[in-house]
N, C-alpha and C positions, 0 to 999 in steps of 0.2 A: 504494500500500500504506500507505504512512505517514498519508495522508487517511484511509481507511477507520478505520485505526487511532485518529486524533485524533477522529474524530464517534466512536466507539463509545465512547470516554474519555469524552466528553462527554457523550455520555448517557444513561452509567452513574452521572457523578458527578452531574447535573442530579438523576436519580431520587435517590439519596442525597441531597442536600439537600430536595427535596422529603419526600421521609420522614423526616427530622430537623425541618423544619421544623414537622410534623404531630406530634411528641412533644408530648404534655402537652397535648396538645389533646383533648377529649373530644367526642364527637358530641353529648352533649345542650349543648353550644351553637348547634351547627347550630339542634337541633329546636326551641329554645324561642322562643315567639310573644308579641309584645308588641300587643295590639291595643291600637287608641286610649282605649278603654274603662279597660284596664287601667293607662294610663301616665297617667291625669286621676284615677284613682282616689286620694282625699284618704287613706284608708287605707292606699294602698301609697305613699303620697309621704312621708307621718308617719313610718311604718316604715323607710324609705329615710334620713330625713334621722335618726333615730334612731343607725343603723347607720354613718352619714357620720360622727356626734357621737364615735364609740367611737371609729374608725379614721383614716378615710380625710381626715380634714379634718387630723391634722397633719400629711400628708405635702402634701396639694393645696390645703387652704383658705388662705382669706385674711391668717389669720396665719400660714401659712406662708412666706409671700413676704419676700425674696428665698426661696425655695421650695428642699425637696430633690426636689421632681416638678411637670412643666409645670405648668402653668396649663390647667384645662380649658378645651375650647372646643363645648361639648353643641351649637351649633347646625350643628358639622359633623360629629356623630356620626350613625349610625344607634343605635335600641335594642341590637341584635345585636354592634353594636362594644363599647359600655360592658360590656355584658355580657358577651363573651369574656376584655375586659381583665380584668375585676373576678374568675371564675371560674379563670382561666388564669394572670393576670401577663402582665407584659410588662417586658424589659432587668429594671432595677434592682426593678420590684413586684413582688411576691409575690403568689401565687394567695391566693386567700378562699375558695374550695371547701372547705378542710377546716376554716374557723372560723365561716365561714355557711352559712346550707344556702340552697339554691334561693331560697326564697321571701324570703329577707332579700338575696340579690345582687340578684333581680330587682328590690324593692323601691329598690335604692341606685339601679338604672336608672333606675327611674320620678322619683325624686328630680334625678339629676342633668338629666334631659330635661324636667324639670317648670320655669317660671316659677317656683317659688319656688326654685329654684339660686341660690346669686347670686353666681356666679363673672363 
């Protein structure tokens, strides 16, 4: 009895974490497609590194170090990862969803997945 009892516990709270964990997650990160075309595009890298010069460079760039946010490492991201961070947040970041629109996060992906990064 007490068995039955301890997995049903357990897999009540597993789904509860799992659904917490899916807070503030939005599907159109799933959907959105980086093809190669689009991540070499000199126009979305500009715009990317644009957007990095506003924000993102005093928490990650080079003068930020000793840093209040890792050190990126774009050659073990996928698109899809930078993109969720940069949309969603992650621990201490804050989402950019409601200061850039789509096509300016997408753009910071292309930037940071691009040869001109220079993390």
């Amino acid at each position: 009895m007490f068995s039955r009892l301890a997995v049903t516990l357990a897999t009540i709270a597993g789904a509860g974490l799992l659904i917490f964990a899916s807070l503030g997650r939005s599907a159109d990160t799933a959907t959105v497609q980086f093809t190669p075309q689009y991540l070499k595009d000199p126009a979305n890298i500009s715009l990317g590194r644009e957007v990095w010069a506003k924000r993102c460079k005093f928490c990650h760039g080079r003068q930020a170090y000793p840093g209040k946010a890792p050190r990126l490492q774009p050659s073990r991201y996928t698109p899809q990862f930078v993109f969720d961070r940069v949309t969603n947040g992650f621990r201490g970041m804050p989402s950019w969803k409601h200061e850039f629109s789509e096509a300016e996060r997408k753009a910071v992906v292309a930037y940071v997945m691009s040869k001109d990064f220079p993390n």
